[in-house]
N, C-alpha and C positions, 0 to 999 in steps of 0.2 A: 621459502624463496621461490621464485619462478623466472625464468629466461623472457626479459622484456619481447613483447609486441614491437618487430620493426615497422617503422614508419614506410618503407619500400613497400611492405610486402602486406600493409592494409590497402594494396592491387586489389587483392581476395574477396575481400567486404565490399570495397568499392565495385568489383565487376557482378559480385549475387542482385545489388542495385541495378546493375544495367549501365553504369557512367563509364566516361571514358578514363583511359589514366596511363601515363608515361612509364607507367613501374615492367618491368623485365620479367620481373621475379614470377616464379610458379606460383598461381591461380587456385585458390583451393574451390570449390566448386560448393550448390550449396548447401549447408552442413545439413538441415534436414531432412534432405531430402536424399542425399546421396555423402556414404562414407563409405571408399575406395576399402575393400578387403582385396587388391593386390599389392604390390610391395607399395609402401610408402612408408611414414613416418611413424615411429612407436611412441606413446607418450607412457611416463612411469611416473603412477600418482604416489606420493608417499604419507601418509597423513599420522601423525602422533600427539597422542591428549594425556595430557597432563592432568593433576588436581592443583589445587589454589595450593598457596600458600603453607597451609594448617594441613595438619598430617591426615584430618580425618576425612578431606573433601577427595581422597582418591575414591574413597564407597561414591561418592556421588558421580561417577563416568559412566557417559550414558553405555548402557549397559547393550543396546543393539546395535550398534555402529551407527554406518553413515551408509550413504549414497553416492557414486562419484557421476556426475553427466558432461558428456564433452559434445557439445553445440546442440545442447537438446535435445539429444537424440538415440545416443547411445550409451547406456549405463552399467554399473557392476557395483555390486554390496562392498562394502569395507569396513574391516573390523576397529577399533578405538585406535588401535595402535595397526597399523597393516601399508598393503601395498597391495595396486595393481595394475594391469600393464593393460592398454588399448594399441593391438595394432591394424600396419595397413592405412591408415590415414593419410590423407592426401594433404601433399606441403601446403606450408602457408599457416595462416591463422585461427584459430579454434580459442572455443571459449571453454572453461572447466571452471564445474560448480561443485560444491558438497553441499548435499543436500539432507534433510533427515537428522539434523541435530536438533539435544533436548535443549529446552529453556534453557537449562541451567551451565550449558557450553555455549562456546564463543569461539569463533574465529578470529587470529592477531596473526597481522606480520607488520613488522618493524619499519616503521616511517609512511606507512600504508591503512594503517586501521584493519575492519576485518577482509579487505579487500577477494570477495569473496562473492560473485564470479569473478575471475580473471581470464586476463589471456596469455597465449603461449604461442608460439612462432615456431614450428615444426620444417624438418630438411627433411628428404628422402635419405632414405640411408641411414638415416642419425635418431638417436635416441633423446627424448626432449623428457624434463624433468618438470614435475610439479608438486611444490610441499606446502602441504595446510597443516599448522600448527593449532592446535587448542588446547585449552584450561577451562576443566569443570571444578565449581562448589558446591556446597553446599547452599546454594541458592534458588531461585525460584523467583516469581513473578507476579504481579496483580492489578489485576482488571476495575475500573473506579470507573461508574456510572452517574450519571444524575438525571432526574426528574423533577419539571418544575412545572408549577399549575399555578393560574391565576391571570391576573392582568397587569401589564406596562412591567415585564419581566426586566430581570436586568441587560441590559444590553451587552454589556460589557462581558458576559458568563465570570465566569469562578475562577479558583485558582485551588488545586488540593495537593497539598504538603505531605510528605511521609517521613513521619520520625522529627518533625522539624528540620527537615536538612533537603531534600529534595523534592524541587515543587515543579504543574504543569500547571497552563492552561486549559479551563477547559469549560463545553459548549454549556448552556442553562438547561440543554436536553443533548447531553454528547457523552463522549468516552473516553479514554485517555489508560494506557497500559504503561505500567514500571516492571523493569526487569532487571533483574540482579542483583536480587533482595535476599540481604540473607533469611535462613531458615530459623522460623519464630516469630513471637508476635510485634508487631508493627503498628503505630499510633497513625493517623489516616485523616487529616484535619482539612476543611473546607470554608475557605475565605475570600474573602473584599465579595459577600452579597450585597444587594445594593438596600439600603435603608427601609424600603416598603417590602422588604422578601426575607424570609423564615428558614431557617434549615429546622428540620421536625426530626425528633430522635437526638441520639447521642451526636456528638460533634466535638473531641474528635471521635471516632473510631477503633475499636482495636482490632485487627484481621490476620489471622496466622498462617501464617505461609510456606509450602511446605517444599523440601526439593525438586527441582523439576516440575515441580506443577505452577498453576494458576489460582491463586485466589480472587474473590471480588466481590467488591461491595456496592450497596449503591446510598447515594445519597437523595433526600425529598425534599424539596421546598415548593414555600407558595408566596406569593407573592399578590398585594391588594393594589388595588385602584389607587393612584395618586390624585382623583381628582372627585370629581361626584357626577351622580345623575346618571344616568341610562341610554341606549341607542340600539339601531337595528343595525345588524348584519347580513348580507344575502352573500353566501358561497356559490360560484358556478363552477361550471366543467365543461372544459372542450378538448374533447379526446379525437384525436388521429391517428393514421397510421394504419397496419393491422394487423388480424388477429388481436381485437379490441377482448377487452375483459368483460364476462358476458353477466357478471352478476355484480357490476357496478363498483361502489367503494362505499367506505364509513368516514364524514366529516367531525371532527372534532375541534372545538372552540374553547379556550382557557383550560383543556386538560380533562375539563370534567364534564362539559357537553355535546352530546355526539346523535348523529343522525346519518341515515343511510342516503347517498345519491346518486344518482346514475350517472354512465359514464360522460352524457352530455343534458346535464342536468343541472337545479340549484336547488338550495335550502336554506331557510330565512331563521335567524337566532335573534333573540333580544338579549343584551351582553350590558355589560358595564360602560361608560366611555372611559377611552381610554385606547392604547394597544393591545387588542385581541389577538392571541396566538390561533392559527389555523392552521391544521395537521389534517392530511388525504393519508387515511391506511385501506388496508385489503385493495391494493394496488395490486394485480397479477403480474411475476416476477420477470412478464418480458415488457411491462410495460414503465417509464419512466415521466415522475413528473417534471416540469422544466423549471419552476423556480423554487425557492428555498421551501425545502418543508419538513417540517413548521416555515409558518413565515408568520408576518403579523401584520393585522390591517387596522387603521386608526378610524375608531368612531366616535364620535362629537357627542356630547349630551344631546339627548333629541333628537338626532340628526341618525343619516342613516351613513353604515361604509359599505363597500361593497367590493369582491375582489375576483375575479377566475382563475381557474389553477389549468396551468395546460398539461395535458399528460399527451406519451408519444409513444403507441406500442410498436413493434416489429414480431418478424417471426422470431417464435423463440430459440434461442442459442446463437443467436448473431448478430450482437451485442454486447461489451462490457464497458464498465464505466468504474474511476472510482477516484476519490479523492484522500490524504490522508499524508501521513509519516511515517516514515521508519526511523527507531534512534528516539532516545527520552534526552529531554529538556528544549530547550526555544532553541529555533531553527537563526544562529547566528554563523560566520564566518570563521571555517576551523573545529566547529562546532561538529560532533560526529553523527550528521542528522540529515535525510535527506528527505523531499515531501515532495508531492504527487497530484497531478489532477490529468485526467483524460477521460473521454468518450471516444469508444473505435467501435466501427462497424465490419461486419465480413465481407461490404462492400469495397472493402479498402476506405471507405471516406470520415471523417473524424478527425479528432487531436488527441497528442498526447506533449504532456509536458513533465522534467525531471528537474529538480535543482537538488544540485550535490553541495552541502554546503561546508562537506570535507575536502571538496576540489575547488579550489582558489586559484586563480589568471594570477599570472606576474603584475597583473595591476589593480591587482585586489578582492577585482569581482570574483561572484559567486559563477561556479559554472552553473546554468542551466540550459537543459539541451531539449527544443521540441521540435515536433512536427505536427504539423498543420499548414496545406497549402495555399489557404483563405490567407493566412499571415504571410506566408512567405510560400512564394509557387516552388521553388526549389526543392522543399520535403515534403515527403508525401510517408503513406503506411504502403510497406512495401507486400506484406503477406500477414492474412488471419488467419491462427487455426484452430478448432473449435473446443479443443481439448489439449489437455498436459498432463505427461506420466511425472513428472514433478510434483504436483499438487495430492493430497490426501485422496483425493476422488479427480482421477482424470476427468470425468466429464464439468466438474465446477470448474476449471482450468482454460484458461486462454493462452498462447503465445501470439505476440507480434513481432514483424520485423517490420523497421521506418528508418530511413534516412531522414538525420534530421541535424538544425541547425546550434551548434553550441561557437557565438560567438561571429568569428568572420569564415569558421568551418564548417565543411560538412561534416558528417561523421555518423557513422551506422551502425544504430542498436538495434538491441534485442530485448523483448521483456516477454515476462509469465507473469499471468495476474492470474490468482485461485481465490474462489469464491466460497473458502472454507466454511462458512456460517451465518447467521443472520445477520443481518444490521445490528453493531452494538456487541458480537461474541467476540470478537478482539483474537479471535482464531484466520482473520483472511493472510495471505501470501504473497507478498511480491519480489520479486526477483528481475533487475534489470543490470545490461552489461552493454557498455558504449567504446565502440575502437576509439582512442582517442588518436589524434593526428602527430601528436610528440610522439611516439614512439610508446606508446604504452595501453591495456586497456585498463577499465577503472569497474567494480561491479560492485553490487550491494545484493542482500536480501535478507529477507526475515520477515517476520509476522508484524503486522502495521500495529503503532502504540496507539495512534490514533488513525480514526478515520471509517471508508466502509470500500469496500470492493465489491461488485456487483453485476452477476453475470443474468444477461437475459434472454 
């Protein structure tokens, strides 16, 4: 349980923006920058974890505790079961996260999901309460790759089942994570490929999963020409920006042909006709390309295609970008699943976009809440910073704060995007938490099922 976010007194969040606002109420100043250690507000975090059900899943609690952070800022260890006290805090509004939980725990509170950051509404004087309840099993998690080679791929990607009972979408070269898998082996099946494409090797799968870990498998297929005859291809590159990549990149065409080219450069392939997949790797990690990659370019028998790929570097570390979900199964209404696409710079300039597809309008919609002042001049990124003691490795780590628009509201978030692993390790982090305008706030986080986070 937690002591609802008043509506007066998101004052607080509204004036760390700079906006104007009617509210009386004391003004919390902002949180990372400054938390008041003379008299003010104490907060008492309580946190107790449980095991499932079955008697044997108490051995499965995570055995280091947790983490508790209040506005990002300031933190203290906690044990499975424990307490601890932050004081000195300044009235008003704060957000409180746990952080540092195994796969195989969960956060729940009742009518809420794992509502997890939240918020909490702090007096001077007064002691303000915050309880995170969770339940570990004997569970665990796994990671389901694919790789596909050839020509006129399927468009549509795949679909991979586990156990016959729960299935995702997922890309013809993407990734997709299931969590909350019991412990033990698991049948891992890969369907609706399109009629000219192969899955090679076993199908299903058997992959054994073990508490608190990750498993992963990947699946291969390829896929032929639907049509005949042969054509040229020419790859180009136009690269800007700077601190350009000094030693170029590797093109790749259907999977299995590849050539070196420079950063503003081309390279000519003779392919199949048909849709040719074309992939730019050995990208340097502050640089980004701008459309789909892979992407695919249609070549005619005979005939030539031809396509340029634009890449965009910056200095590095002042940049993140990422697309993706949090939450297994399709992103419908009620649905406990929330999905993500932004680019932010340390310029402040960029988008970010959230839909909460556990947070539903009295008239049905889905909330989603962005900023971007190209769309709408009203929100903007209010502050970049370059790193997060949240994340596994502070310096992978971003925070931002944005006022941004969910609806005919404003309302001012907060996120941590960590850039735990490569493209495809199903290890990246996000954490975001939005003051809502009813009187309450709303936060998610957790490790993306799908997707990539990416710091540059």
């Amino acid at each position: 349980m937690i002591r609802a976010v008043k509506q007066s007194c998101l004052a607080a969040a509204f004036a760390m923006f700079g906006l104007a606002t009617a509210c009386n109420d004391p003004q919390s100043p902002k949180a990372q920058a400054q938390l008041s250690l003379a008299d003010g507000g104490t907060l008492v975090v309580d946190v107790k974890t449980s095991g499932a059900a079955d008697a044997d899943s108490w051995g499965a609690i995570d055995p280091d505790g947790y983490a508790v952070w209040v506005d990002g800022s300031s933190s203290q260890a906690i044990g499975t079961n424990g307490l601890v006290t932050f004081s000195g805090l300044a009235a008003g509004d704060h957000e409180v996260a746990l952080y540092g939980i195994a796969s195989n725990c969960g956060v729940y509170t009742l009518n809420k999901g794992p509502n997890n950051p939240r918020g909490v509404f702090l007096m001077d004087g007064v002691v303000g309460a915050a309880d995170f309840s969770l339940s570990c099993g004997w569970w665990g998690g796994l990671f389901v790759s694919t790789n596909t080679t050839g020509v006129d791929l399927d468009a549509d990607g795949y679909t991979v089942t586990v156990d016959g009972r729960t299935s995702q979408a997922i890309a013809t070269n993407g990734s997709v994570t299931f969590t909350m898998l019991d412990v033990g082996s698991h049948s891992i099946a890969l369907s609706d490929a399109a009629g000219n494409c192969t899955v090679s090797g076993s199908n299903p799968q058997q992959v054994t999963v073990s508490a608190g870990g990750t498993a992963s498998t990947t699946f291969s297929a390829s896929c032929v020409p639907t049509g005949a005859g042969s054509g040229s291809l020419t790859v180009m590159t136009n690269t800007t920006g700077s601190n350009l990549d000094p030693d170029g990149y590797s093109v790749t065409v259907d999977g299995t042909a590849s050539q070196a080219i420079a950063t503003n450069g081309s390279a000519t392939f003779t392919v199949p006709a048909g849709a040719n997949p074309v992939a730019l790797s050995g990208v340097a990690s502050n640089c980004t390309v701008s459309a789909a990659n892979p992407g695919a370019v249609a070549v005619p028998a005979g005939g030539t295609g031809t396509t340029t790929l634009g890449v965009t570097c910056v200095v590095p570390g002042t940049r993140v970008s990422g697309t993706g979900q949090l939450g297994m199964g399709s992103p419908t209404p009620q649905s406990n699943v929330q999905t993500f696409d932004f680019d932010v710079q340390a310029d402040l300039t960029g988008r970010f976009s959230i839909t909460a597809y556990d947070d539903v309008h009295q008239d049905g919609s889905v909330a989603t809440v962005f900023a971007d002042a190209l769309r709408d001049p009203a929100t903007f990124i209010k502050e970049y910073r370059t790193s997060s003691n949240a994340c596994s490795v502070p310096s992978h780590g971003v925070e931002v704060d944005a006022m941004g628009r969910d609806g005919p509201d404003l309302v001012p978030f907060t996120v941590i995007a960590c850039d735990d692993g490569p493209e495809g390790s199903g290890r990246d982090f996000l954490s975001f938490f939005i003051f809502k305008p009813s009187g309450e706030g709303i936060g998610r986080s957790g490790v993306l099922t799908s997707g990539d986070i990416v710091k540059r």
